[in-house]
C-alpha positions in Angstrom: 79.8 110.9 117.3 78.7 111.5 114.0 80.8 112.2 110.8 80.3 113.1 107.0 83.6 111.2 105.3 84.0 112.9 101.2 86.8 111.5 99.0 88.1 111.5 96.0 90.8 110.6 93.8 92.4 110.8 90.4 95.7 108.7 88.7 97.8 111.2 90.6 96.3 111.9 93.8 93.9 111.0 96.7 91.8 113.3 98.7 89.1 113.3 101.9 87.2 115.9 104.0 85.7 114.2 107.4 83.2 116.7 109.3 81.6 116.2 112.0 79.7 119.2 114.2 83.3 120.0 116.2 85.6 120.0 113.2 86.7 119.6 110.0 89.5 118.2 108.5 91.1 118.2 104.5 93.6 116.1 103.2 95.5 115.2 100.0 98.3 112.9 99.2 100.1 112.5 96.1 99.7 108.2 95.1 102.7 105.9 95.8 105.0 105.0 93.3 103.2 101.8 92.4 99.9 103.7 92.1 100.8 106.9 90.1 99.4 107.3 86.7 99.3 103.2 86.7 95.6 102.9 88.3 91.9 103.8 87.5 89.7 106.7 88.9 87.2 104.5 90.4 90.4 102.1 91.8 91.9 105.4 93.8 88.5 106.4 95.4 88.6 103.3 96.9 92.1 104.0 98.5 91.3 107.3 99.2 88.2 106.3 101.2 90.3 103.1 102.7 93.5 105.5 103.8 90.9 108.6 105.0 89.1 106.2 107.4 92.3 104.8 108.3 93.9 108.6 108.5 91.1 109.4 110.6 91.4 106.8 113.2 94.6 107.1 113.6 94.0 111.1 114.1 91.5 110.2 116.8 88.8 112.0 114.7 86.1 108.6 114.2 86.4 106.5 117.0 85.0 103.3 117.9 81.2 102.8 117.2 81.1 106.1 115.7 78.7 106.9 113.0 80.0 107.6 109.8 77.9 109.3 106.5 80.1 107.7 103.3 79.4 110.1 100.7 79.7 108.9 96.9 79.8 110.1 93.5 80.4 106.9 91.6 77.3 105.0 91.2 79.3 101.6 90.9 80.6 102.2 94.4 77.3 102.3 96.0 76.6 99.1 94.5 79.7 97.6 95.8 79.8 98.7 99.6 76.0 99.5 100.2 74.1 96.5 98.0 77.6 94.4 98.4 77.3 93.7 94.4 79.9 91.3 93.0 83.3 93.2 92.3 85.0 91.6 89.4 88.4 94.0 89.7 91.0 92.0 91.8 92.1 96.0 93.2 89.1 97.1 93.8 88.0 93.4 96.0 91.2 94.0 98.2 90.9 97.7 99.0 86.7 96.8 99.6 87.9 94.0 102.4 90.5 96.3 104.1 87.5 98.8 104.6 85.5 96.0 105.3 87.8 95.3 108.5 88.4 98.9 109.5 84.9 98.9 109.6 84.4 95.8 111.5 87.7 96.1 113.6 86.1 99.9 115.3 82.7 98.9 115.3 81.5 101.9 113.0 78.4 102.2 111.8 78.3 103.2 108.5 75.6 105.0 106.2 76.5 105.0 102.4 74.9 108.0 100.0 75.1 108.9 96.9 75.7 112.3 96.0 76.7 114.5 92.5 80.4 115.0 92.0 80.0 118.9 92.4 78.4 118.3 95.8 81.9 116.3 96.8 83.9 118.5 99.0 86.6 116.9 98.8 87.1 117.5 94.8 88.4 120.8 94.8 91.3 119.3 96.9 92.5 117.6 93.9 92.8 120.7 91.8 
């Protein structure tokens, strides 16, 4: 099957909208106690799109070998997970290879975009 995955996050929360042509699902969690306040935008997109995939796994909603349309706003993440670009942040490297194994553990096959931050659906969870 075939999903489009939006994230998003801020220094408070974490956000993700996973379509496909069945269903749709939105989510938002509030960041750990570790993470609140204490870590960059870019640094909780990358755990919001590492604990969506892994949310929607777990929820049965991507499955193995499924296709999966990553949808970006930040420039810097293309870079990183489509052109594999050097990552010099420590936080940013470890949440990268933990999507790097969900991705490799299911099989999925993954198509990174870029897209404007008013076209990311799952922004508007965060307000």
């Amino acid at each position: 099957m075939e999903h489009t995955y939006y994230f998003d996050g801020d220094t408070k929360k974490i956000s993700w909208t996973i379509e496909n042509n069945e269903t749709r699902s939105d989510q938002t969690r509030i960041h750990i106690e570790d993470y609140y306040e204490k870590i960059s935008v870019e640094q909780s997109k990358y755990v919001a799109l590492h604990v969506g995939i892994f949310w929607s796994i777990g929820r049965f909603i991507i499955k193995n070998g499924d296709i999966v349309n990553v949808m970006l706003d930040l420039k810097s993440m293309f870079e990183h997970l489509a052109k594999n670009k050097t990552i010099i942040d420590p936080f940013v490297s470890a949440r990268v290879g933990f999507i790097r194994q969900l991705i490799d553990q299911r099989r999925l096959v993954i198509k990174y975009q870029t897209i404007d931050q008013k076209n990311n659906k799952a922004s508007a969870l965060l307000a």
